[in-house]
Residue frames as a rotation matrix with the C-alpha (Angstrom) as fourth column:
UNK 1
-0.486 -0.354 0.799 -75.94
-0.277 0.930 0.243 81.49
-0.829 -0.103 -0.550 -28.85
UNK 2
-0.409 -0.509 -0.758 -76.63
-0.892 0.049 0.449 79.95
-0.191 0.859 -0.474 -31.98
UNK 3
0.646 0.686 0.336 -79.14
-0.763 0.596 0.251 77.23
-0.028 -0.418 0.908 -32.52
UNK 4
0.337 -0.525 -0.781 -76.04
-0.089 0.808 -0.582 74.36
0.937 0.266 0.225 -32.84
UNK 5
-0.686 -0.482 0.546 -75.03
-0.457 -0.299 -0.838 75.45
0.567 -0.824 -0.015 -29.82
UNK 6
-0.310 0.851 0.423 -78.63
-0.942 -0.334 -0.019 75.57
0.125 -0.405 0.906 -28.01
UNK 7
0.794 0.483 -0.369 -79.52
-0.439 0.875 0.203 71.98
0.421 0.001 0.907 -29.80
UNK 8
-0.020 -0.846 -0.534 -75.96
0.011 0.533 -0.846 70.83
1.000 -0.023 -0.001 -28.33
UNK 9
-0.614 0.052 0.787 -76.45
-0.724 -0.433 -0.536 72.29
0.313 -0.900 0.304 -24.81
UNK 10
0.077 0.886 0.457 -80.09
-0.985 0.139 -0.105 70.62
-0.156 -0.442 0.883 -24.75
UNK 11
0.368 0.086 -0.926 -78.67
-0.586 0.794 -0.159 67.56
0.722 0.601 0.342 -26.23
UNK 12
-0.474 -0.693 -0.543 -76.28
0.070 0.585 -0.808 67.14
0.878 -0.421 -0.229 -23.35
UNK 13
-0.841 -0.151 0.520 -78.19
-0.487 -0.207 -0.848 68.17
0.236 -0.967 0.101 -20.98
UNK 14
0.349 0.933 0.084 -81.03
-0.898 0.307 0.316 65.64
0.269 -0.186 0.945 -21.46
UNK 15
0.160 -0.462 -0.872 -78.75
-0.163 0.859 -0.485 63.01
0.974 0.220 0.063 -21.54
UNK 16
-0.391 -0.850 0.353 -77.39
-0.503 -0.124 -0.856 63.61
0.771 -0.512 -0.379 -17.76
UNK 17
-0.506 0.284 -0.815 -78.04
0.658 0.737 -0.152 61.45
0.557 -0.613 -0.560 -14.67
UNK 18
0.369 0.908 0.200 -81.24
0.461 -0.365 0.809 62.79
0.807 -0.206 -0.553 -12.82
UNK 19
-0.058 -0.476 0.877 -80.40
-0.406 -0.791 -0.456 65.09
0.912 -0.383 -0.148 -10.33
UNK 20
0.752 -0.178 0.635 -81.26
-0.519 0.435 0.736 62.57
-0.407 -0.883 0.235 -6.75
UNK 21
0.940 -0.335 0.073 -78.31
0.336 0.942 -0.009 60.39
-0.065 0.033 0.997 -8.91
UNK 22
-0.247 -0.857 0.451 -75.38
0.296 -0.510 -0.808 62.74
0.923 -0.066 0.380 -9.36
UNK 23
0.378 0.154 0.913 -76.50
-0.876 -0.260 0.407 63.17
0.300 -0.953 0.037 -5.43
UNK 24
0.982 -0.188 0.031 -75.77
0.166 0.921 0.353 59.49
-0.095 -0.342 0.935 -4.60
UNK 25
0.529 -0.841 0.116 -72.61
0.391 0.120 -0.912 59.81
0.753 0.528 0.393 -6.98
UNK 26
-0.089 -0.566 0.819 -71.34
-0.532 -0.669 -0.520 63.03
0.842 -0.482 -0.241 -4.76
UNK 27
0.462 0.186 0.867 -72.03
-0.867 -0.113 0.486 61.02
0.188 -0.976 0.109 -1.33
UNK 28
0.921 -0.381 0.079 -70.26
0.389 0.893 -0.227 57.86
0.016 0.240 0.971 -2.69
UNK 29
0.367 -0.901 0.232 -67.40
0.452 -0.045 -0.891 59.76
0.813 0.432 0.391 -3.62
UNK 30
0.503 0.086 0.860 -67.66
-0.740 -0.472 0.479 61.59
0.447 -0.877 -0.174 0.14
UNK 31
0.978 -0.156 -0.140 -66.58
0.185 0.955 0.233 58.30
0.097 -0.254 0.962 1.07
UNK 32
0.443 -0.897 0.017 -63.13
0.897 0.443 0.005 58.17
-0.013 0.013 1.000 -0.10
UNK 33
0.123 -0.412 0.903 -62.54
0.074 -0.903 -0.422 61.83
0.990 0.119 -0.080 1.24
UNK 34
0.820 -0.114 0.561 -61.61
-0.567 -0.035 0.823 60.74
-0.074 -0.993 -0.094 4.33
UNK 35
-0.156 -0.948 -0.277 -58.01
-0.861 0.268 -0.432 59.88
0.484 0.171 -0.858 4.86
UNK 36
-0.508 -0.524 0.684 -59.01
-0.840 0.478 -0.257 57.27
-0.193 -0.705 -0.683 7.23
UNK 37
0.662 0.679 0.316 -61.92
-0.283 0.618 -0.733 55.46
-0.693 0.396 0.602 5.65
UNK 38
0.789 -0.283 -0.546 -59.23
-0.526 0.150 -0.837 55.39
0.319 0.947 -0.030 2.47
UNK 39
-0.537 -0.813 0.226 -56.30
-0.838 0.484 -0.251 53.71
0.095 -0.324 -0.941 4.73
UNK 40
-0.092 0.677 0.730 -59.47
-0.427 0.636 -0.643 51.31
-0.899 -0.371 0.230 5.75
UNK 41
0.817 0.544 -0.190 -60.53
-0.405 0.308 -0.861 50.62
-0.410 0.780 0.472 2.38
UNK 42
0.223 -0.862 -0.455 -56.66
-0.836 0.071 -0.544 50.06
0.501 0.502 -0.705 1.06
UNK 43
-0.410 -0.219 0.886 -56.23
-0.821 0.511 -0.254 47.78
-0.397 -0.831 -0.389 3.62
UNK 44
-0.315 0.206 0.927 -58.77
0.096 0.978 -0.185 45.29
-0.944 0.031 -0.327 2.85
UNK 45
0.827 -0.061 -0.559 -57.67
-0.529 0.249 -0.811 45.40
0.189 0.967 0.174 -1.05
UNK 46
-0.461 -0.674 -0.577 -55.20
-0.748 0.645 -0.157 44.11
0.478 0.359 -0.802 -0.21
UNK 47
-0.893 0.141 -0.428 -57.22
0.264 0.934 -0.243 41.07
0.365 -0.329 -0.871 2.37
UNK 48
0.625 0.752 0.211 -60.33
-0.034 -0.243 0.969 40.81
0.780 -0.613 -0.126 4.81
UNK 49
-0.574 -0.818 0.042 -59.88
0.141 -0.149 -0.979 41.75
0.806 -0.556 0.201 8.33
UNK 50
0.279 0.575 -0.769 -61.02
0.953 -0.068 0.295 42.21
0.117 -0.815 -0.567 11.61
UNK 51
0.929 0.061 0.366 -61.61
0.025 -0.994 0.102 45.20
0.370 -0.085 -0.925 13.32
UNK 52
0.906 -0.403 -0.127 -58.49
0.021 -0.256 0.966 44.28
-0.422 -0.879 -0.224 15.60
UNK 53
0.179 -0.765 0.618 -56.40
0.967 0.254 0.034 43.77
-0.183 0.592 0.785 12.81
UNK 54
0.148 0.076 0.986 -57.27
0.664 -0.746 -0.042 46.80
0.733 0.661 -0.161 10.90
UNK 55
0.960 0.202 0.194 -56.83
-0.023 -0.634 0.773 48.84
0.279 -0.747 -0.604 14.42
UNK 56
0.592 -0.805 -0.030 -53.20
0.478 0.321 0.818 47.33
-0.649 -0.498 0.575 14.94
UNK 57
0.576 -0.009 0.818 -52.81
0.778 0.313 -0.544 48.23
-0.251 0.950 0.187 11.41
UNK 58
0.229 0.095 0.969 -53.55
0.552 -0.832 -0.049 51.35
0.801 0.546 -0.243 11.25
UNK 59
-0.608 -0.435 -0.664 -52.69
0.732 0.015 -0.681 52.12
0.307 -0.900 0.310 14.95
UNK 60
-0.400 0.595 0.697 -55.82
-0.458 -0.788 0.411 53.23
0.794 -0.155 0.588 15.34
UNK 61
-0.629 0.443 0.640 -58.36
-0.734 -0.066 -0.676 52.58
-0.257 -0.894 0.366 18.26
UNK 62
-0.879 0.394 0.269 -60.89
0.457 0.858 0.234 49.47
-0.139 0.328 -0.934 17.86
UNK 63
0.262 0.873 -0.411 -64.10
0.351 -0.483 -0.802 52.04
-0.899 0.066 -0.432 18.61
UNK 64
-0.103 -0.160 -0.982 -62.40
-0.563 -0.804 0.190 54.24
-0.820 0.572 -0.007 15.94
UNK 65
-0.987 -0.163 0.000 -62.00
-0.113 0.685 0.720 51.62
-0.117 0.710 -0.694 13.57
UNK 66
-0.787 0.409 0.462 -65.47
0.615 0.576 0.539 50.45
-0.046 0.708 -0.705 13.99
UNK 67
-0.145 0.696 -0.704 -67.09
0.235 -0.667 -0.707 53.91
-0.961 -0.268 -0.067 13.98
UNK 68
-0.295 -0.332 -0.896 -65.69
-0.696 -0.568 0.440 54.00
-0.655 0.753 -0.064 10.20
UNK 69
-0.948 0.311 -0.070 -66.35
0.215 0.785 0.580 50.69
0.235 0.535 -0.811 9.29
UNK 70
-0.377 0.925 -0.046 -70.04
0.613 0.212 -0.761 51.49
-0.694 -0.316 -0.647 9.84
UNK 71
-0.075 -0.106 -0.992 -69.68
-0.469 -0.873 0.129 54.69
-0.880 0.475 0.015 8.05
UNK 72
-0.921 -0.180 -0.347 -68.22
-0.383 0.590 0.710 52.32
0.077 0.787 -0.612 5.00
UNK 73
-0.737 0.499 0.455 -71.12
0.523 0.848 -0.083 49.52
-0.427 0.177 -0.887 5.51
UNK 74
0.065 0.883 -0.466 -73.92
0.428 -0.446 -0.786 52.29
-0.901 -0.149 -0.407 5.37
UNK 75
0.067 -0.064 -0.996 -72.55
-0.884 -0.466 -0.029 53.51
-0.462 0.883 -0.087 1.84
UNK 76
0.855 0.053 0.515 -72.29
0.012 0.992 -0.124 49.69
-0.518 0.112 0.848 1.10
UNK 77
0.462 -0.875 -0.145 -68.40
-0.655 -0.226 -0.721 49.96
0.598 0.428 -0.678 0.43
UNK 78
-0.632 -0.742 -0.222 -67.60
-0.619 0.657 -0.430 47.19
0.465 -0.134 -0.875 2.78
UNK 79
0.443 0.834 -0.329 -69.21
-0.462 0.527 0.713 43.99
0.768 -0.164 0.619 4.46
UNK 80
-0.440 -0.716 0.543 -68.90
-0.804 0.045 -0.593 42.21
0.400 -0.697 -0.595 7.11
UNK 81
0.572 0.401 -0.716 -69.79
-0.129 0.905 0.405 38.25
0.810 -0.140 0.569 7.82
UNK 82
-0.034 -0.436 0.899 -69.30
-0.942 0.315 0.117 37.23
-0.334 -0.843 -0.421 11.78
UNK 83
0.153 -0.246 -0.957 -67.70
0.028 0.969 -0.244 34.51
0.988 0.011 0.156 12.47
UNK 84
-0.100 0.216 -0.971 -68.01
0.929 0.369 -0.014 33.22
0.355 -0.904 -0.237 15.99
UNK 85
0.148 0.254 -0.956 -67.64
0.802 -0.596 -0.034 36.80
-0.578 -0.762 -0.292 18.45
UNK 86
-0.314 -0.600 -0.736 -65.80
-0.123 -0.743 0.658 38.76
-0.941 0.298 0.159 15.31
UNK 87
0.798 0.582 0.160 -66.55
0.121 0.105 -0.987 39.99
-0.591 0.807 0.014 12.13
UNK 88
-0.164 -0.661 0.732 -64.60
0.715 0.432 0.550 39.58
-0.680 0.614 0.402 9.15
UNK 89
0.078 0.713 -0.697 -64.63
0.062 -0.702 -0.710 42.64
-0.995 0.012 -0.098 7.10
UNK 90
-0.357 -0.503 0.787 -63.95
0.861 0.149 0.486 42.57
-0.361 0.852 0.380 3.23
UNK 91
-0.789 0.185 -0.586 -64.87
-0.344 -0.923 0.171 45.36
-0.510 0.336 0.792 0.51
UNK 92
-0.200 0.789 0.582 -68.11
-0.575 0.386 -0.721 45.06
-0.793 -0.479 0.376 -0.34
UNK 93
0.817 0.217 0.535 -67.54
0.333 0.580 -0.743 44.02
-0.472 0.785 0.402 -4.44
UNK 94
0.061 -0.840 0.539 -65.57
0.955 0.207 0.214 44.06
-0.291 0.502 0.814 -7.25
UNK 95
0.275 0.073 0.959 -66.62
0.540 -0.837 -0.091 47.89
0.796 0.543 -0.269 -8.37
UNK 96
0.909 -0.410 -0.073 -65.18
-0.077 -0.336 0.939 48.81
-0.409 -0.848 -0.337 -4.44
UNK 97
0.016 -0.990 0.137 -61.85
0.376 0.133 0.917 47.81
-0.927 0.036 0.374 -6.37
UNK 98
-0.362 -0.470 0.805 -61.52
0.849 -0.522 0.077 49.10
0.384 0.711 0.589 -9.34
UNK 99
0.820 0.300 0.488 -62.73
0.209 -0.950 0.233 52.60
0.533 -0.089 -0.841 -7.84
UNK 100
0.917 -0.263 -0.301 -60.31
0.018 -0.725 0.689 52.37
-0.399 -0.637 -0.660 -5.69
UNK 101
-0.095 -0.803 0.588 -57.55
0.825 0.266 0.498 50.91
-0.557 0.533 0.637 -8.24
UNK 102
0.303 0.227 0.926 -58.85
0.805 -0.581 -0.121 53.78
0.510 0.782 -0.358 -10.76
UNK 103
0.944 -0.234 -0.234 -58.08
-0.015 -0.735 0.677 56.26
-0.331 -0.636 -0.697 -7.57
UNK 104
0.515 -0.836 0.187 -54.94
0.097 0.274 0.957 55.13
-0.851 -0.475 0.223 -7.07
UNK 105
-0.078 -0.531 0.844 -53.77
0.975 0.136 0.176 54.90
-0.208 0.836 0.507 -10.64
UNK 106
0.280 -0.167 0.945 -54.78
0.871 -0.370 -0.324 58.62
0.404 0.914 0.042 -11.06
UNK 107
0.970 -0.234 -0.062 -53.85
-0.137 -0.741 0.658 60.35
-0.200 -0.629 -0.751 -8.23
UNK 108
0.401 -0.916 0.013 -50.30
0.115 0.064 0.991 58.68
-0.909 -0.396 0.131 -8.91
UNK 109
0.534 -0.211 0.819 -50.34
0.825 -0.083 -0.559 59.70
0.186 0.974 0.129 -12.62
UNK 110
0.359 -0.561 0.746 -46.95
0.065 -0.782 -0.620 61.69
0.931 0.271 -0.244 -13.21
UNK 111
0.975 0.191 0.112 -45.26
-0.176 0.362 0.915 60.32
0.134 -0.912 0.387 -10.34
Protein backbone atom coordinates (compact mmCIF):
# COMPACT_ATOMS: atom_id res chain seq x y z
CA UNK A 1 0.00 0.00 0.00
CA UNK A 2 1.26 3.23 -0.80
CA UNK A 3 1.39 6.11 1.57
CA UNK A 4 -1.89 7.93 -0.38
CA UNK A 5 -3.54 5.07 0.21
CA UNK A 6 -2.44 4.53 4.05
CA UNK A 7 -3.04 8.56 4.65
CA UNK A 8 -6.59 7.88 2.89
CA UNK A 9 -7.45 4.69 4.87
CA UNK A 10 -6.39 6.62 8.21
CA UNK A 11 -8.17 9.61 7.01
CA UNK A 12 -11.43 7.72 6.79
CA UNK A 13 -11.07 5.84 9.37
CA UNK A 14 -10.67 8.61 11.99
CA UNK A 15 -13.49 10.25 10.76
CA UNK A 16 -16.06 7.21 11.60
CA UNK A 17 -18.72 7.10 14.34
CA UNK A 18 -17.15 5.54 17.60
CA UNK A 19 -17.68 2.09 17.73
CA UNK A 20 -20.71 2.00 21.00
CA UNK A 21 -22.46 4.44 17.99
CA UNK A 22 -22.49 2.36 14.83
CA UNK A 23 -23.83 -0.16 17.78
CA UNK A 24 -26.90 2.02 18.54
CA UNK A 25 -27.16 2.64 14.63
CA UNK A 26 -27.24 -1.43 14.06
CA UNK A 27 -29.99 -1.85 16.99
CA UNK A 28 -32.10 1.07 15.59
CA UNK A 29 -32.08 -0.36 12.33
CA UNK A 30 -32.98 -4.01 14.16
CA UNK A 31 -36.07 -2.26 14.62
CA UNK A 32 -37.46 -2.09 11.25
CA UNK A 33 -36.39 -5.83 10.62
CA UNK A 34 -39.32 -7.06 11.84
CA UNK A 35 -42.19 -7.40 9.47
CA UNK A 36 -44.52 -6.65 12.21
CA UNK A 37 -43.02 -3.75 14.10
CA UNK A 38 -42.80 -2.26 10.22
CA UNK A 39 -46.74 -2.90 9.52
CA UNK A 40 -46.94 -1.08 13.21
CA UNK A 41 -44.82 1.71 12.37
CA UNK A 42 -46.62 2.22 8.68
CA UNK A 43 -49.67 2.33 10.31
CA UNK A 44 -49.26 5.18 12.52
CA UNK A 45 -47.61 7.28 9.47
CA UNK A 46 -50.26 7.30 8.26
CA UNK A 47 -52.37 8.43 12.04
CA UNK A 48 -52.13 7.72 15.93
CA UNK A 49 -53.83 4.76 17.28
CA UNK A 50 -54.77 2.61 19.88
CA UNK A 51 -53.63 -0.63 20.56
CA UNK A 52 -57.26 -1.90 19.55
CA UNK A 53 -57.17 -0.19 16.47
CA UNK A 54 -53.79 -1.19 15.37
CA UNK A 55 -54.84 -4.99 16.46
CA UNK A 56 -58.10 -4.82 14.22
CA UNK A 57 -55.78 -3.44 11.74
CA UNK A 58 -53.42 -5.59 11.49
CA UNK A 59 -55.56 -8.61 12.65
CA UNK A 60 -53.34 -9.11 15.09
CA UNK A 61 -53.93 -9.93 18.89
CA UNK A 62 -54.09 -6.82 21.45
CA UNK A 63 -51.17 -8.65 23.80
CA UNK A 64 -49.32 -9.03 20.44
CA UNK A 65 -49.75 -5.64 19.45
CA UNK A 66 -48.70 -4.35 22.74
CA UNK A 67 -45.72 -6.70 23.19
CA UNK A 68 -44.31 -4.71 19.96
CA UNK A 69 -45.39 -1.49 20.80
CA UNK A 70 -43.12 -1.75 23.86
CA UNK A 71 -40.41 -3.17 21.81
CA UNK A 72 -40.91 0.23 19.53
CA UNK A 73 -41.20 2.62 22.82
CA UNK A 74 -37.88 1.10 24.31
CA UNK A 75 -35.94 2.07 20.98
CA UNK A 76 -37.93 5.41 21.28
CA UNK A 77 -39.62 4.88 17.74
CA UNK A 78 -43.04 5.42 19.07
CA UNK A 79 -44.98 7.15 22.06
CA UNK A 80 -47.71 6.84 23.71
CA UNK A 81 -49.95 9.62 25.77
CA UNK A 82 -53.09 7.88 27.80
CA UNK A 83 -56.00 9.25 27.57
CA UNK A 84 -58.59 8.15 30.06
CA UNK A 85 -58.08 3.81 30.25
CA UNK A 86 -56.19 3.89 26.57
CA UNK A 87 -53.22 5.04 25.13
CA UNK A 88 -52.89 6.81 22.03
CA UNK A 89 -49.89 5.71 20.17
CA UNK A 90 -48.12 8.01 17.52
CA UNK A 91 -44.40 7.71 16.09
CA UNK A 92 -42.24 9.06 18.28
CA UNK A 93 -40.85 12.26 15.83
CA UNK A 94 -40.36 13.59 12.70
CA UNK A 95 -36.85 11.52 11.98
CA UNK A 96 -39.37 8.15 12.77
CA UNK A 97 -40.77 9.47 9.29
CA UNK A 98 -38.50 10.24 7.09
CA UNK A 99 -36.59 6.85 8.02
CA UNK A 100 -39.33 5.26 7.33
CA UNK A 101 -40.32 7.43 4.08
CA UNK A 102 -36.45 7.01 3.03
CA UNK A 103 -37.24 3.01 3.57
CA UNK A 104 -39.98 2.98 1.60
CA UNK A 105 -38.76 5.12 -1.24
CA UNK A 106 -35.74 2.71 -1.57
CA UNK A 107 -36.85 -0.53 -1.17
CA UNK A 108 -39.48 0.51 -3.97
CA UNK A 109 -36.75 2.00 -6.23
CA UNK A 110 -37.17 0.20 -9.75
CA UNK A 111 -40.58 -0.82 -9.19
Amino acid sequence: MDERELFSAESVRRQLPDDDTLYDLASLFKMFGDPTRAKILSCLQLRDMYVGELAETLKMTDSAVSHQLRVLRGAKLVKGVKEGKEVRYSLDDDHVTKIMEYGLTHVNEGK
